[in-house]
N, C-alpha and C positions, 0 to 999 in steps of 0.2 A: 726048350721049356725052361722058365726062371725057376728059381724056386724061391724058398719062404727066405730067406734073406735078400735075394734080390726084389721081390717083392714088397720088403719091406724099405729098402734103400731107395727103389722107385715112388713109394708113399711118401717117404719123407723128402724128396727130391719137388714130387708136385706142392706139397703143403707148403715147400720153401718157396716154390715159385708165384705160389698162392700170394707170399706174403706175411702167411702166418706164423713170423717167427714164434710167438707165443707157444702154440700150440707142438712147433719142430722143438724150441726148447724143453718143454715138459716131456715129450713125449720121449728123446733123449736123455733127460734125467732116468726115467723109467727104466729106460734099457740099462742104462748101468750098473741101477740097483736089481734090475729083478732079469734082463734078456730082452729081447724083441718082443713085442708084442702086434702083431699085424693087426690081429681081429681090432685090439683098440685103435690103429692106427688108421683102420678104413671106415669105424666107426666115428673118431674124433673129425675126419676129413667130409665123411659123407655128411654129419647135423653141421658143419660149418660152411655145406655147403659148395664145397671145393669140389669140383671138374674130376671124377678118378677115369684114368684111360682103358681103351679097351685092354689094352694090353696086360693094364693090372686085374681088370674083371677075368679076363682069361685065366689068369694064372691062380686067380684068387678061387676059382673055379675047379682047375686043377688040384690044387693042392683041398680041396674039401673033400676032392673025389678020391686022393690018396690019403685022406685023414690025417693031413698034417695042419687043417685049418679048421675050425666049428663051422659047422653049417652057418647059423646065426652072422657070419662073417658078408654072408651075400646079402645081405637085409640092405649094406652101403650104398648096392647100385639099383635099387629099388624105386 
């Protein structure tokens, strides 16, 4: 099982393959200032429309069911 930083490193890995530096940049600034933020990062992937794998649905899954992710978090693979 991944957990919530590998999850979150797989986020930013497809967004970069996405193309969307834009969005990998912000969304690293973020982290600096404040931590990881997954739930924004599957958020900001899913309305731009980026591909998320199952792998990350999986885990993203996992981790809501150990309450280390908001429910609100699956709304991405919707």
């Amino acid at each position: 099982m991944m957990g919530y930083l590998d999850a979150w490193d797989l986020v930013l890995a497809t967004i970069s393959k996405a193309g969307r530096t834009d969005l990998l940049e912000n969304l690293k600034e973020l982290e600096i200032q404040d931590g990881p933020d997954l739930d924004l990062a599957l958020d900001w992937a899913s309305a731009a429309g980026i591909p998320l794998s199952d792998d990350i649905e999986t885990t993203a899954r996992e981790l809501v069911a150990g309450g280390d992710l908001e429910p609100e978090a699956l709304e991405a693979f919707e």
